[in-house]
MDTraj code that builds the backbone (N, CA, C; nanometers):
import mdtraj as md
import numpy as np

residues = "UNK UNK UNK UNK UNK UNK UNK UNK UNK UNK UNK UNK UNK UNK UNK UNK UNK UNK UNK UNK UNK UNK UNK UNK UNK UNK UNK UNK UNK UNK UNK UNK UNK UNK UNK UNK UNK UNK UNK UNK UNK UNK UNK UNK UNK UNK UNK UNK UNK UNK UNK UNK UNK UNK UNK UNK UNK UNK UNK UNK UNK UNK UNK UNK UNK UNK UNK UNK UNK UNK UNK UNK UNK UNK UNK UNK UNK UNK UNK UNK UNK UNK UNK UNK UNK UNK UNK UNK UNK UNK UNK UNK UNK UNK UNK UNK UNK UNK UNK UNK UNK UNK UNK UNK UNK UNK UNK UNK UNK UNK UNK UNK UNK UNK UNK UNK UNK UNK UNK UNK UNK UNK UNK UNK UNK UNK UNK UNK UNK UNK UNK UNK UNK UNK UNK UNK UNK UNK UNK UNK UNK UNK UNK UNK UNK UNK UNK UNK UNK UNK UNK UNK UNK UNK UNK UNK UNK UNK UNK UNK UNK UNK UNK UNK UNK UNK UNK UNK UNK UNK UNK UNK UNK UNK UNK UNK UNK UNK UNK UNK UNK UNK UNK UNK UNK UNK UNK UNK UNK UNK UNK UNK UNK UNK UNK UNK UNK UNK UNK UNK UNK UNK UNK UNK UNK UNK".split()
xyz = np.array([
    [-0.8153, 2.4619, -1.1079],
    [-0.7510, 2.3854, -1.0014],
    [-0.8392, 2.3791, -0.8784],
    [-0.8990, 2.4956, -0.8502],
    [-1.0170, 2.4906, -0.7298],
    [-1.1010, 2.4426, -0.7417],
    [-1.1664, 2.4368, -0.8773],
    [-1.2661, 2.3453, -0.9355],
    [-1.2568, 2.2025, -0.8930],
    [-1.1225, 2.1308, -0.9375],
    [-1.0642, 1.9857, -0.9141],
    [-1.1116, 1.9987, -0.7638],
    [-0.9929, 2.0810, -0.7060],
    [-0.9974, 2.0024, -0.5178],
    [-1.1394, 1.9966, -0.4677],
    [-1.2378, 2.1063, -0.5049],
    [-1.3352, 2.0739, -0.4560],
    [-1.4176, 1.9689, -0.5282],
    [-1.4171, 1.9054, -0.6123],
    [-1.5077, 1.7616, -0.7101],
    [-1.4493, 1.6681, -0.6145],
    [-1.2678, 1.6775, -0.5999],
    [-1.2346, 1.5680, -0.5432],
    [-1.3016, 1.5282, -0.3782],
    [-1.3006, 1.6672, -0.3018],
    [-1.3761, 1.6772, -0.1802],
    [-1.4854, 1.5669, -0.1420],
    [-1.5928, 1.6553, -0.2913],
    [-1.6819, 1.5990, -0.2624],
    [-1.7432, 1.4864, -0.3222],
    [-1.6784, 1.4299, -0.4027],
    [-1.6334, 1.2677, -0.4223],
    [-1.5783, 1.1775, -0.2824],
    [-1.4940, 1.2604, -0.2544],
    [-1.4689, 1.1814, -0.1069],
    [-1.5541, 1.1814, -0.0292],
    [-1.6524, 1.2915, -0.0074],
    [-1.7886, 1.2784, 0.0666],
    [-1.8453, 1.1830, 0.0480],
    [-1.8966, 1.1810, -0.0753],
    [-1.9898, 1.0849, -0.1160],
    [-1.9652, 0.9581, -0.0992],
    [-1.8333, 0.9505, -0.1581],
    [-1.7756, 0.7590, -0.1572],
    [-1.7510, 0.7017, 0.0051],
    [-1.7083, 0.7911, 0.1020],
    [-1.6770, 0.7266, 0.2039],
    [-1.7867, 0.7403, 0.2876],
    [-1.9054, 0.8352, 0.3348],
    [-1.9947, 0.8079, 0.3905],
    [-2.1072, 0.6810, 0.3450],
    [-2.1159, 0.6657, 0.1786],
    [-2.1992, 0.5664, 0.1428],
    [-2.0942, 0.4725, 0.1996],
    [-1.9844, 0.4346, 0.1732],
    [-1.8963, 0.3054, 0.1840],
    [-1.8858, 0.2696, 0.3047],
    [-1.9052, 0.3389, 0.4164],
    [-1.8209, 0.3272, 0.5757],
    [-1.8985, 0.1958, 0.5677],
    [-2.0311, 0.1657, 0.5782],
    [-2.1044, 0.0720, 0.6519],
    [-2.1871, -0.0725, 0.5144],
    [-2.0983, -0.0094, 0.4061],
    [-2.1998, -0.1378, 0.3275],
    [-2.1332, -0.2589, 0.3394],
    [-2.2209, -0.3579, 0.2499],
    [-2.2186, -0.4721, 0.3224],
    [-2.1274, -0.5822, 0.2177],
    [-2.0484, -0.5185, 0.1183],
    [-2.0104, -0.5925, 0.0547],
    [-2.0288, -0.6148, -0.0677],
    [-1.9533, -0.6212, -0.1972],
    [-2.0290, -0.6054, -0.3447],
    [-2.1017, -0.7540, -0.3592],
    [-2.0431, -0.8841, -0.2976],
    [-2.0263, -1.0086, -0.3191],
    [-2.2025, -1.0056, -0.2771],
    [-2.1833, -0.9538, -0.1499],
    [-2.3561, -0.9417, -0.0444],
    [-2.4853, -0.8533, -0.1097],
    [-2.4572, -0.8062, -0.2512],
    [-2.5584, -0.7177, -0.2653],
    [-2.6930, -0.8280, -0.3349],
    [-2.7190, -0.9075, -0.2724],
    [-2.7984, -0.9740, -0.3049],
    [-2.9265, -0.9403, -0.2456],
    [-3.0687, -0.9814, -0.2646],
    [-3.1895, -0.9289, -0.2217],
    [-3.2398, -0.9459, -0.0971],
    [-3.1816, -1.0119, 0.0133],
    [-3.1463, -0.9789, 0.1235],
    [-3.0657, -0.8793, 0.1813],
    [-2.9780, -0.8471, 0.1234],
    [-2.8546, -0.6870, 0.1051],
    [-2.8946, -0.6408, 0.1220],
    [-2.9848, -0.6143, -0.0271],
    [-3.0864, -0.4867, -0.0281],
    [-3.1640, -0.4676, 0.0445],
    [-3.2337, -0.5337, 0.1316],
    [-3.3017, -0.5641, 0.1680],
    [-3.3075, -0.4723, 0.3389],
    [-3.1714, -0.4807, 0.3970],
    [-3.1069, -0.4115, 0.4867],
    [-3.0983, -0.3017, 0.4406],
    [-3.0676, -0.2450, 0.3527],
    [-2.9839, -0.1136, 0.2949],
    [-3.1081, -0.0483, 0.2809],
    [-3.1929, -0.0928, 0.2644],
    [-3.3266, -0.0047, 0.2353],
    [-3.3841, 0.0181, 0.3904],
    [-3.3186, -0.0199, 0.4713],
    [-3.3716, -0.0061, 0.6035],
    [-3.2747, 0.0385, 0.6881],
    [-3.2182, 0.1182, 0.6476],
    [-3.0783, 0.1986, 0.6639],
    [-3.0997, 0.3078, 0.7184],
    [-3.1776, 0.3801, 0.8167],
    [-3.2433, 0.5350, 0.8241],
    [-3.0896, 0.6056, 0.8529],
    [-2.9435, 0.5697, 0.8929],
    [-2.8684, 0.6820, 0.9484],
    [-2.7282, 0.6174, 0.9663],
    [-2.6136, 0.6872, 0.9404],
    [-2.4794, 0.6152, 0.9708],
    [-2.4156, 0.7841, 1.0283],
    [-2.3301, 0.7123, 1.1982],
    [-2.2374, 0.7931, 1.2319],
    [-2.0828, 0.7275, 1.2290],
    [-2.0018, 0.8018, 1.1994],
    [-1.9103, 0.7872, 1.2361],
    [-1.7233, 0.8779, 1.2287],
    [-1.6354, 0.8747, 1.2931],
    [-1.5047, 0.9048, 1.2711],
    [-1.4373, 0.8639, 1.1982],
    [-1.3558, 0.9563, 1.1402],
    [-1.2411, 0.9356, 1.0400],
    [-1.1177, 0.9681, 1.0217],
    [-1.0114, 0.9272, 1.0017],
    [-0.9075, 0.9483, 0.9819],
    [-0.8294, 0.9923, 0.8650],
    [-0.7786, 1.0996, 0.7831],
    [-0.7107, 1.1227, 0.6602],
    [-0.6009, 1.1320, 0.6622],
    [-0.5561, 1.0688, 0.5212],
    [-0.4520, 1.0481, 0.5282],
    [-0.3829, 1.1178, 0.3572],
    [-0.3143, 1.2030, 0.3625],
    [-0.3104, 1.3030, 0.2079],
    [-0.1532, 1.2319, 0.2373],
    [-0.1067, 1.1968, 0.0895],
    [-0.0020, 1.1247, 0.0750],
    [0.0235, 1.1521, -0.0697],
    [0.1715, 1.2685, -0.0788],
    [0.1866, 1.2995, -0.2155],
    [0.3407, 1.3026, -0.2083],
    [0.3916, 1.3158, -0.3867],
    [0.5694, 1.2516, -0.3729],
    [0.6364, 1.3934, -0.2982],
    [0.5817, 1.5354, -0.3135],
    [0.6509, 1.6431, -0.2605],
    [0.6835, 1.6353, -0.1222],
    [0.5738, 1.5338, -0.0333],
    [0.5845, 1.5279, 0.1023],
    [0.6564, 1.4538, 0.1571],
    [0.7356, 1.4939, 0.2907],
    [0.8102, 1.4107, 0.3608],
    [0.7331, 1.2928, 0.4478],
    [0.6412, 1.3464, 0.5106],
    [0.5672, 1.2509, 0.5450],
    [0.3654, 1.3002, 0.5104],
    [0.2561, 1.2518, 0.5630],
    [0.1527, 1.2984, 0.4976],
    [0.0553, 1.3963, 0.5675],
    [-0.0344, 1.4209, 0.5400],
    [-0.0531, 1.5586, 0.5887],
    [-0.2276, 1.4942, 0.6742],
    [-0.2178, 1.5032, 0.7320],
    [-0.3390, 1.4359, 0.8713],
    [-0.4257, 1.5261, 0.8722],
    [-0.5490, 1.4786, 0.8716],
    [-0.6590, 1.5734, 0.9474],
    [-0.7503, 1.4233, 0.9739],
    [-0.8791, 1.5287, 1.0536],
    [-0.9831, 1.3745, 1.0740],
    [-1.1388, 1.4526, 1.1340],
    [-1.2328, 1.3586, 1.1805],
    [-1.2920, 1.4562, 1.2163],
    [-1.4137, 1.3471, 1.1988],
    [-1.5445, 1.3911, 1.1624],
    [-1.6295, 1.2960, 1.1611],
    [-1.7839, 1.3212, 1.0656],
    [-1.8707, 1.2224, 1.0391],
    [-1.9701, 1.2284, 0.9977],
    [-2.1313, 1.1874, 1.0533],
    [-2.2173, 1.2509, 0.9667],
    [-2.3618, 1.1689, 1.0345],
    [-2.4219, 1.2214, 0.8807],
    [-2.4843, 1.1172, 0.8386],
    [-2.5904, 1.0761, 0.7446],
    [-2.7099, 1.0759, 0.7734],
    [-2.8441, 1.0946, 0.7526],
    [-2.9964, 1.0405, 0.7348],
    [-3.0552, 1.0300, 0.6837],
    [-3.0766, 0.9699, 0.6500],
    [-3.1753, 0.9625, 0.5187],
    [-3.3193, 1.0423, 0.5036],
    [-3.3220, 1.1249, 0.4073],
    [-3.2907, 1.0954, 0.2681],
    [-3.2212, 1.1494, 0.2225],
    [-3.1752, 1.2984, 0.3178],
    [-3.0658, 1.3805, 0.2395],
    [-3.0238, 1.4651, 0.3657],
    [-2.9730, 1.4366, 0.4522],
    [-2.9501, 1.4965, 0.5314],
    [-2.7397, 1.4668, 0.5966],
    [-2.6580, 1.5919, 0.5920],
    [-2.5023, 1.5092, 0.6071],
    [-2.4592, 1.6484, 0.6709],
    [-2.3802, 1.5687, 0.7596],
    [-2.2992, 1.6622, 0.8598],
    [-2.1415, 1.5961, 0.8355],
    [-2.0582, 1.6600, 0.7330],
    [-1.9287, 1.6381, 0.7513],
    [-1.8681, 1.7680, 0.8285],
    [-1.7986, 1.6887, 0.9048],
    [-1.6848, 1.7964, 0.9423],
    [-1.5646, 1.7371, 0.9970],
    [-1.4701, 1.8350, 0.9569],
    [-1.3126, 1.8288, 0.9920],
    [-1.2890, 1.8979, 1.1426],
    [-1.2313, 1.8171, 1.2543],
    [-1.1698, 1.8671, 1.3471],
    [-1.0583, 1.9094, 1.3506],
    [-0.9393, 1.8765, 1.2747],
    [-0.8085, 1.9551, 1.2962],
    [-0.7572, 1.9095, 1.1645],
    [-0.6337, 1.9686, 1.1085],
    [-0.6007, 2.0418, 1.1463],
    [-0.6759, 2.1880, 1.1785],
    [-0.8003, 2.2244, 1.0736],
    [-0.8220, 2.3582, 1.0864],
    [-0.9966, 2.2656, 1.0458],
    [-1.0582, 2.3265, 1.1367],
    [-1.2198, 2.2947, 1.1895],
    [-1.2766, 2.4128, 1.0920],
    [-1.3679, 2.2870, 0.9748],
    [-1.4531, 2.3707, 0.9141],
    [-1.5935, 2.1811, 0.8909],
    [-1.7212, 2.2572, 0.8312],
    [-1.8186, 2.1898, 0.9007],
    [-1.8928, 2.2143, 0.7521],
    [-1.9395, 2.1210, 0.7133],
    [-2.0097, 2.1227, 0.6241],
    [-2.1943, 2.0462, 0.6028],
    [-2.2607, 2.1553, 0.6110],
    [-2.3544, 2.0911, 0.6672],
    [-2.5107, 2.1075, 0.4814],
    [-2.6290, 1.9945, 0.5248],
    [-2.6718, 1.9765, 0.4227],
    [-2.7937, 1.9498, 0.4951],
    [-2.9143, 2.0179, 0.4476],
    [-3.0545, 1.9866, 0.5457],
    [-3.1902, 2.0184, 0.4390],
    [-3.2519, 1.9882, 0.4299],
    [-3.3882, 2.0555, 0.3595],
    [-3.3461, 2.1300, 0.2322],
    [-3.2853, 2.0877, 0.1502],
    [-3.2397, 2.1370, 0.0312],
    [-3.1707, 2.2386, 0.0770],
    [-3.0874, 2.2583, 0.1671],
    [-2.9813, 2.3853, 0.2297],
    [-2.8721, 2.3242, 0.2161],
    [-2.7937, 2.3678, 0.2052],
    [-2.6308, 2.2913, 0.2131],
    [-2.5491, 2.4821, 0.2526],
    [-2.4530, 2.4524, 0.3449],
    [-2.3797, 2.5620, 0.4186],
    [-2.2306, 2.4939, 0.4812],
    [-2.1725, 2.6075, 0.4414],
    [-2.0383, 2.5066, 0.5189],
    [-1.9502, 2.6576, 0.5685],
    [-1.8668, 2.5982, 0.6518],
    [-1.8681, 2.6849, 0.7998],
    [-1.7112, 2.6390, 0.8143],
    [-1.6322, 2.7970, 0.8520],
    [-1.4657, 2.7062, 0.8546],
    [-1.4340, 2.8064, 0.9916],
    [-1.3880, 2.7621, 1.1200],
    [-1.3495, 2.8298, 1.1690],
    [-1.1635, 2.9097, 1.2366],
    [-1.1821, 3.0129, 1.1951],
    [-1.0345, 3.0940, 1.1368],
    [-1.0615, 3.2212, 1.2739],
    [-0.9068, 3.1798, 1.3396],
    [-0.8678, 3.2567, 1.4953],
    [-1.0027, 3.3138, 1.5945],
    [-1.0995, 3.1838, 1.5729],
    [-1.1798, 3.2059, 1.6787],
    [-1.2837, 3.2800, 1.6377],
    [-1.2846, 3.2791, 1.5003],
    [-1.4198, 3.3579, 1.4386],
    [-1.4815, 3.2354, 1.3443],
    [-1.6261, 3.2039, 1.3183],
    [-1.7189, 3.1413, 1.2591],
    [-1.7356, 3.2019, 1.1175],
    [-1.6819, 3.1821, 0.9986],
    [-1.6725, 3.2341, 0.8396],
    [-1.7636, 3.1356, 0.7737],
    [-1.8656, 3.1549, 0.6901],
    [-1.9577, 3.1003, 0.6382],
    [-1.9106, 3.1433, 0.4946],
    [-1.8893, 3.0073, 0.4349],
    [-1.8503, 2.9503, 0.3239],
    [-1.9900, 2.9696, 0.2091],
    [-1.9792, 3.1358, 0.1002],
    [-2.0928, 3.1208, 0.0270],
    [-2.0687, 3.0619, -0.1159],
    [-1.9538, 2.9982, -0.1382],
    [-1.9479, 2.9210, -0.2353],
    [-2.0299, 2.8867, -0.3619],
    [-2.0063, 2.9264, -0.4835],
    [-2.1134, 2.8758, -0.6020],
    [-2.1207, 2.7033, -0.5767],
    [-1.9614, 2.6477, -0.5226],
    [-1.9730, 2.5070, -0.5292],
    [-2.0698, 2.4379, -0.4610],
    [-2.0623, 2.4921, -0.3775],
    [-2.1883, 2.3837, -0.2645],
    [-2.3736, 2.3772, -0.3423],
    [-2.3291, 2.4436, -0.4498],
    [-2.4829, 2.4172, -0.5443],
    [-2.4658, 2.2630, -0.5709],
    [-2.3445, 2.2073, -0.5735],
    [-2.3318, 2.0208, -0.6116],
    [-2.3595, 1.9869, -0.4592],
    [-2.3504, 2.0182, -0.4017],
    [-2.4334, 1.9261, -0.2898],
    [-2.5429, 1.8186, -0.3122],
    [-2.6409, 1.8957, -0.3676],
    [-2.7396, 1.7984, -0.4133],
    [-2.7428, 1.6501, -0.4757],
    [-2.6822, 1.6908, -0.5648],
    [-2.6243, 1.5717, -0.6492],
    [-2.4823, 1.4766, -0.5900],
    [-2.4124, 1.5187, -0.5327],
    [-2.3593, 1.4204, -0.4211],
    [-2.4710, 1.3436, -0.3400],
    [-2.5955, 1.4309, -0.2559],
    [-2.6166, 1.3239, -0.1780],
    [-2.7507, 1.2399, -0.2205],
    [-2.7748, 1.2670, -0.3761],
    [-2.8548, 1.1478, -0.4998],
    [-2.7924, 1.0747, -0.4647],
    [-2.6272, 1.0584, -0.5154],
    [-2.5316, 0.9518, -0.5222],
    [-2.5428, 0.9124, -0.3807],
    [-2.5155, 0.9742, -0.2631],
    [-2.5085, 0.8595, -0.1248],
    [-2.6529, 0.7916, -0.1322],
    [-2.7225, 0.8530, -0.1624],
    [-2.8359, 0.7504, -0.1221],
    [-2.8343, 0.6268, -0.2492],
    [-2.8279, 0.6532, -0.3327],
    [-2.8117, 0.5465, -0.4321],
    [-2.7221, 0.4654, -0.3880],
    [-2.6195, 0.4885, -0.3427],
    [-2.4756, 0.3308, -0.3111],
    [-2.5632, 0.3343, -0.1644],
    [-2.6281, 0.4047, -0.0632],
    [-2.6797, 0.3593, 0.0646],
    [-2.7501, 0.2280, 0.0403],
    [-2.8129, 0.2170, -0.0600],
    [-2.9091, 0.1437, -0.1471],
    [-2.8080, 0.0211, -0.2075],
    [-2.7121, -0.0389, -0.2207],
    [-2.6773, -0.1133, -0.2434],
    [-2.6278, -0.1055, -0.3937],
    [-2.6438, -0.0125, -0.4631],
    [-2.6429, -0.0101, -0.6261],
    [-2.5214, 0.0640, -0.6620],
    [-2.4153, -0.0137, -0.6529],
    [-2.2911, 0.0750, -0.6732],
    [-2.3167, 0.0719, -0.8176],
    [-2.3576, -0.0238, -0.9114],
    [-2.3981, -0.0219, -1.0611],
    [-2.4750, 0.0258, -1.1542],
    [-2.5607, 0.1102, -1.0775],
    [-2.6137, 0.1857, -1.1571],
    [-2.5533, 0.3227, -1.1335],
    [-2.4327, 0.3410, -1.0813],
    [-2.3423, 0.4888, -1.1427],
    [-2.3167, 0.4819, -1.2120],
    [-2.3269, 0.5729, -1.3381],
    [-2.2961, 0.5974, -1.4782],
    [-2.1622, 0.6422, -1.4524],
    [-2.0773, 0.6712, -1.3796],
    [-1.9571, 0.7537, -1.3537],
    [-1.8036, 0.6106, -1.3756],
    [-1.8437, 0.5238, -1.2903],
    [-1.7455, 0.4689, -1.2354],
    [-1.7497, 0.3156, -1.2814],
    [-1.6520, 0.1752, -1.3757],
    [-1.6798, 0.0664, -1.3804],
    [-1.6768, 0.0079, -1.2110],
    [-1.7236, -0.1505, -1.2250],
    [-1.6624, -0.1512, -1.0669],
    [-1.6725, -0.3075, -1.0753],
    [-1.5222, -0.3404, -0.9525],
    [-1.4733, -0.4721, -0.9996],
    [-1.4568, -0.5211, -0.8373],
    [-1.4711, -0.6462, -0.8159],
    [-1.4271, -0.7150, -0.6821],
    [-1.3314, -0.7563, -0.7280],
    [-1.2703, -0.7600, -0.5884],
    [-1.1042, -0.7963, -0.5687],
    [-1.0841, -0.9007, -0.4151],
    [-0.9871, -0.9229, -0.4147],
    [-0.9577, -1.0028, -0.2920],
    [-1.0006, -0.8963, -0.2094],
    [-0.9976, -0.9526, -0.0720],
    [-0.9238, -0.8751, 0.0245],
    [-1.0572, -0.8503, 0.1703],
    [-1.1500, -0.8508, 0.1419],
    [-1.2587, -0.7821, 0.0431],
    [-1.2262, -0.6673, -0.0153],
    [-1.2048, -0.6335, -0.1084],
    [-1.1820, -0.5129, -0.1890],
    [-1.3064, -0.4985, -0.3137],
    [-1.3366, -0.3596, -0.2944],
    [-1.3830, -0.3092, -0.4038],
    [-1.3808, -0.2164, -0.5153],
    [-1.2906, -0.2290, -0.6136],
    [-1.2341, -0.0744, -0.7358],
    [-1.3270, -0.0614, -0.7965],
    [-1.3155, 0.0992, -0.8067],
    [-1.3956, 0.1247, -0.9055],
    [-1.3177, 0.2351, -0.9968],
    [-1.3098, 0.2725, -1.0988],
    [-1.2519, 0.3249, -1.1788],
    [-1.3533, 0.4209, -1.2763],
    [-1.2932, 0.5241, -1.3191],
    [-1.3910, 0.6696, -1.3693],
    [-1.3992, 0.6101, -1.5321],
    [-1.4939, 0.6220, -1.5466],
    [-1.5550, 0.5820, -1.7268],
    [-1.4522, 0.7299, -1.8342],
    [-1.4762, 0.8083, -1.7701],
    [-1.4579, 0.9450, -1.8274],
    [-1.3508, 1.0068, -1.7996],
    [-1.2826, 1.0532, -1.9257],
    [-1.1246, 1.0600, -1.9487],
    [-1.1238, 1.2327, -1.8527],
    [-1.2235, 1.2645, -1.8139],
    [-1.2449, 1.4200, -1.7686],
    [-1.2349, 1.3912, -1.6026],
    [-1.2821, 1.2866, -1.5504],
    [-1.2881, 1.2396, -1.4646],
    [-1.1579, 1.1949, -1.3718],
    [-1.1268, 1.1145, -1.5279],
    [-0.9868, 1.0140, -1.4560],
    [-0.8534, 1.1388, -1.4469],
    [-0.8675, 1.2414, -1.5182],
    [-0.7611, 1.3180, -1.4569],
    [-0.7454, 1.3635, -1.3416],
    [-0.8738, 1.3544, -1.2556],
    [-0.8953, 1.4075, -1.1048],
    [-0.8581, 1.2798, -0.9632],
    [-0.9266, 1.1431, -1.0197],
    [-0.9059, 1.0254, -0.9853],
    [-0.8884, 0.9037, -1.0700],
    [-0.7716, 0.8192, -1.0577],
    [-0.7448, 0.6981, -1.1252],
    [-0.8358, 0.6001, -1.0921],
    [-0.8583, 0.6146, -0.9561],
    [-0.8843, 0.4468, -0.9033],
    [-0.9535, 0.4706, -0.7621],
    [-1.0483, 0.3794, -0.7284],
    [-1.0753, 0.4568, -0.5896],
    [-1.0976, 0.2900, -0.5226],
    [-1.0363, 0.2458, -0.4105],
    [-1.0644, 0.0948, -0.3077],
    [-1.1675, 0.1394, -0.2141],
    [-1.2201, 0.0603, -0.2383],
    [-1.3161, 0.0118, -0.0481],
    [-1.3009, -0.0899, -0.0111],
    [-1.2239, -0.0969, 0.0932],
    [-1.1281, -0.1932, 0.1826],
    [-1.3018, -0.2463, 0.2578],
    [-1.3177, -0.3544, 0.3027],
    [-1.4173, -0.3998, 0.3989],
    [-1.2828, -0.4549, 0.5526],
    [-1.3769, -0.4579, 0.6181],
    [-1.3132, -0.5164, 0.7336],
    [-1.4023, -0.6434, 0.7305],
    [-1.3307, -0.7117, 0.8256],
    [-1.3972, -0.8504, 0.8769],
    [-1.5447, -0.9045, 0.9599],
    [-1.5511, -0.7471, 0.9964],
    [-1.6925, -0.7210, 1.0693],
    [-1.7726, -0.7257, 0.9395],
    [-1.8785, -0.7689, 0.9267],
    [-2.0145, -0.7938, 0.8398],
    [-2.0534, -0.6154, 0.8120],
    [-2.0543, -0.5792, 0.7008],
    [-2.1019, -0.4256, 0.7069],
    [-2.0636, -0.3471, 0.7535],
    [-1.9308, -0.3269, 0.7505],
    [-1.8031, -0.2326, 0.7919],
    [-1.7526, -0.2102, 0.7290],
    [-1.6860, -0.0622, 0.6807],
    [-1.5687, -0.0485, 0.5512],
    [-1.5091, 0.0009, 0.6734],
    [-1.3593, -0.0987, 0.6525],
    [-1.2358, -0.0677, 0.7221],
    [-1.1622, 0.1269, 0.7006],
    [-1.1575, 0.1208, 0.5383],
    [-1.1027, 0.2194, 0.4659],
    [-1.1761, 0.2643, 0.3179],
    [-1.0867, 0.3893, 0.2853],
    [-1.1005, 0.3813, 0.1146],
    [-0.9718, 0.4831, 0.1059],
    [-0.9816, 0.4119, -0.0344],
    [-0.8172, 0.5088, -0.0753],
    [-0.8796, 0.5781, -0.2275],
    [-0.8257, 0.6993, -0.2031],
    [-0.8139, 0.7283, -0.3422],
    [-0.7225, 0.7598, -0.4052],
    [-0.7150, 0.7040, -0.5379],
    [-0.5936, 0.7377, -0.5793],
    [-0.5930, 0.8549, -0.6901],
    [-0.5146, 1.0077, -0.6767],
    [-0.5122, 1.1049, -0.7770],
    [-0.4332, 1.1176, -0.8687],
    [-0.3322, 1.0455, -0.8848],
    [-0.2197, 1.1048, -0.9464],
    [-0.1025, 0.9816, -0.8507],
    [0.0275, 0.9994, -1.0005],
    [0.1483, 0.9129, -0.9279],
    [0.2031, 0.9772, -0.8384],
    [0.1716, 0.8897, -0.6962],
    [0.2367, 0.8716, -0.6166],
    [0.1744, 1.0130, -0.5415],
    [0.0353, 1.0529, -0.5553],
    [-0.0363, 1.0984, -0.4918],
    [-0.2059, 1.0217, -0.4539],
    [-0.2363, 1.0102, -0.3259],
    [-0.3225, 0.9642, -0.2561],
    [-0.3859, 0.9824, -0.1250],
    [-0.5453, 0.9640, -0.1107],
    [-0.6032, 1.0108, -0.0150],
    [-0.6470, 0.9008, 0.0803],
    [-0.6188, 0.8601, 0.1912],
    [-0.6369, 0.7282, 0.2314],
    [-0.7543, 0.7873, 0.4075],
    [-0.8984, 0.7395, 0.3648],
    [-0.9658, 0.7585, 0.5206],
    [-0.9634, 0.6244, 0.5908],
    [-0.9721, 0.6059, 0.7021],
    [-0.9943, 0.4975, 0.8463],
    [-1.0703, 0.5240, 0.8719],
    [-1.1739, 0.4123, 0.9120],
    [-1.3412, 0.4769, 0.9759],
    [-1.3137, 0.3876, 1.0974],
    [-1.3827, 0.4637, 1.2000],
    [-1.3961, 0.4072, 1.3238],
    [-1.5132, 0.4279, 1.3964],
    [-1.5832, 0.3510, 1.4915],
    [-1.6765, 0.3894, 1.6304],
    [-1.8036, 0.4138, 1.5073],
    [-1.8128, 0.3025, 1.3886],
    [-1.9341, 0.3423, 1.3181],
    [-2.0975, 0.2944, 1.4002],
    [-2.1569, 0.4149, 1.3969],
    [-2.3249, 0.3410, 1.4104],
    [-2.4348, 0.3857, 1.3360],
    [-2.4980, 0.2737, 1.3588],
    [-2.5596, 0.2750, 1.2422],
    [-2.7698, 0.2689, 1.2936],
    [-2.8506, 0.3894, 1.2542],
    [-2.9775, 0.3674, 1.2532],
    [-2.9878, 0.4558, 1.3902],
    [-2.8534, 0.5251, 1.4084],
    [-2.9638, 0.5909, 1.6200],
    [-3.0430, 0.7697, 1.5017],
    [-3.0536, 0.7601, 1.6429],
    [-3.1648, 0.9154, 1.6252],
    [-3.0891, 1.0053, 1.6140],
    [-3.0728, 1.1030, 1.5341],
    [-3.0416, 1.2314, 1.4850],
    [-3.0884, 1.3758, 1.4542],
    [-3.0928, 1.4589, 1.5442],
    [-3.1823, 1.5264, 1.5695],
    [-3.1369, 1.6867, 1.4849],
    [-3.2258, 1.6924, 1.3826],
    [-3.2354, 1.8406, 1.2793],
    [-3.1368, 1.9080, 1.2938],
    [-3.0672, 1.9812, 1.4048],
    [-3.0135, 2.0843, 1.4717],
    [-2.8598, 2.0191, 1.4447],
    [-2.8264, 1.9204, 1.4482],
    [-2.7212, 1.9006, 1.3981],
    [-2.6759, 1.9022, 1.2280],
    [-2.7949, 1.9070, 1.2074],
    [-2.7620, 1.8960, 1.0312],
    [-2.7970, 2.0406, 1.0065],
    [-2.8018, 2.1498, 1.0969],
    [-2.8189, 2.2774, 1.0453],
    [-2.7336, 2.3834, 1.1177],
    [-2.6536, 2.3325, 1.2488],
    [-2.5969, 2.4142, 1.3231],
    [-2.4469, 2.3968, 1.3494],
    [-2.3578, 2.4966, 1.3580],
    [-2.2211, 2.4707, 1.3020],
    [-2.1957, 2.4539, 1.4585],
    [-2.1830, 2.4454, 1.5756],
    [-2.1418, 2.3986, 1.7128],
    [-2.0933, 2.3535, 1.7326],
])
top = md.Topology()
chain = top.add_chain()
for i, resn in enumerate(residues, 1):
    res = top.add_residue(resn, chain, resSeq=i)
    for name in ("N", "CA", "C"):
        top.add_atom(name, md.element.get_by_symbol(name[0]), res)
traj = md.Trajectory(xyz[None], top)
């Protein structure tokens, strides 16, 4: 079961930092790419949204990200309970802080780090199709599904959207969906894209 929440985690890592800022499945044309390969960095805030049938209403947290390429990610959660997950020079460390003390997370899991952020840079890159993991289909809306090939997979996630917004190279949202009538829904906001990012944030829990 700990196994699951954390794949699902860091599936959500992966899918919503590559997704916040691409440009569209319709747009991945050689001009697309073309941008995406010139992509050095994405910041931005997020909103969660955990939505399951036991709950009366859903369970909130939010908090924010920074990307750089080529492998560099600073997720972290501001509330409800502030923990920081950080990824630098083949290091990955994650950091939860509990009544005012700093607990460093030595986890066997965070050995998948790596291979999460293959995958961001690959969809950074425009190539949601060459994941062996996931089919993937346009939809109205702009919408983009993608769905798990692997019956090992799909017990963790059914279905996963990337909502675009109306802005050119903006993902509004993504939802994931786990289970009936359980779902993970992020809001991205205040995204930017390409500023300077300096080491110390991708290595220091502050």
């Amino acid at each position: 079961m700990k196994k699951n929440k954390i794949l699902t985690i860091l599936l959500i890592t992966t899918i919503s930092t590559a997704a916040c800022f691409r440009i569209g499945w319709a747009d991945l044309s050689e001009e697309g790419r073309f941008f995406a390969e010139r992509l050095s960095s994405i910041s931005a805030e997020f909103i969660q949204e955990k939505h399951m049938k036991i709950l009366s209403r859903p369970l909130l947290s939010g908090g924010s990200f920074h990307f750089r390429a080529p492998n560099s990610l600073r997720w972290e959660y501001r509330y409800p309970v502030r923990s920081v997950l950080l990824a630098h020079d083949g290091k990955t460390k994650r950091y939860v802080l509990r009544n005012g003390t700093v607990i460093e997370d030595a986890g066997a899991h965070l050995q998948s780090i790596p291979v999460v952020l293959e995958e961001i840079t690959r969809w950074l890159r425009g190539r949601f199709d060459e994941n062996p993991a996931f089919t993937v289909q346009q939809e109205p809306g702009p919408k983009i599904v993608l769905r798990p090939k692997e019956k090992d997979l799909a017990l963790i996630i059914q279905r996963i959207e990337l909502i675009f917004s109306e802005q050119p190279g903006i993902m509004k949202s993504v939802v994931i969906y786990e289970g009936e009538g359980s779902f993970t829904r992020l809001d991205f906001r205040n995204v930017m894209l390409n500023q300077p990012l300096d080491d110390s944030l991708f290595r220091e829990f502050r």
